[in-house]
C-alpha positions as CSV (number, residue, x, y, z in Angstrom):
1,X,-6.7,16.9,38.1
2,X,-4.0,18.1,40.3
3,X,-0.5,18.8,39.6
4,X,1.3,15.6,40.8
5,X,-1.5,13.2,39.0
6,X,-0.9,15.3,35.3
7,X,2.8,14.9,35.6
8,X,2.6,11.4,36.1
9,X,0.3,11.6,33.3
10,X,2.6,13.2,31.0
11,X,5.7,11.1,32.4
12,X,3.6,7.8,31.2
13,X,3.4,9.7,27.4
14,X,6.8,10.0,27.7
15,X,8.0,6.7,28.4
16,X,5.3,5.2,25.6
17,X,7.0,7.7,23.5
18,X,10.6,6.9,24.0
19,X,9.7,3.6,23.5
20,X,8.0,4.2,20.2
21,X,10.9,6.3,19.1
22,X,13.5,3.7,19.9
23,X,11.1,1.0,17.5
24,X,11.3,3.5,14.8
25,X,15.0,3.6,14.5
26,X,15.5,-0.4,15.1
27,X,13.1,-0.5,11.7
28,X,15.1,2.2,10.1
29,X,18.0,0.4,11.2
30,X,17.0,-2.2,9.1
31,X,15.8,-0.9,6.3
32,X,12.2,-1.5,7.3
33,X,10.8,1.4,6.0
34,X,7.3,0.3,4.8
35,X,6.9,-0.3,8.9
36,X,8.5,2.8,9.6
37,X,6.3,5.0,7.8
38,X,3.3,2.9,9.7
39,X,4.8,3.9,12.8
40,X,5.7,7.5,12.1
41,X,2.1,7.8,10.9
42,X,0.4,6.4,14.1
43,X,2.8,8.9,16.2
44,X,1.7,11.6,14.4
45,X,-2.2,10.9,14.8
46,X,-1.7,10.0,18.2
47,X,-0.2,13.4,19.2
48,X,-2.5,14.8,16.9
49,X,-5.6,13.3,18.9
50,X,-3.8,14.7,22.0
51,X,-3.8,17.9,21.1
52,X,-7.3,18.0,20.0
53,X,-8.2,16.1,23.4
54,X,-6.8,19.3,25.2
């Protein structure tokens, strides 16, 4: 891969990222912390797979 592709790459995680992060604290917001913990836990295996991908 070059350069330009694996930023754009990495700029897509980001933006799914951001995303998930702004959905976590909406649900903490409200007090949804059953979902919370859900989605904390499918951030962390996701990056986990990530790294291991790498």
């Amino acid at each position: 891969m070059d350069e330009e592709n694996n930023m754009s790459v990495f700029k897509s995680y980001l933006r799914r990222l951001l995303q998930d992060l702004k959905d976590l604290k909406i649900a903490l917001k409200n007090k949804e912390y059953e979902e919370a913990d859900k989605m904390l836990d499918k951030l962390i295996d996701d990056t986990q797979k990530g790294i291991e991908d790498n």
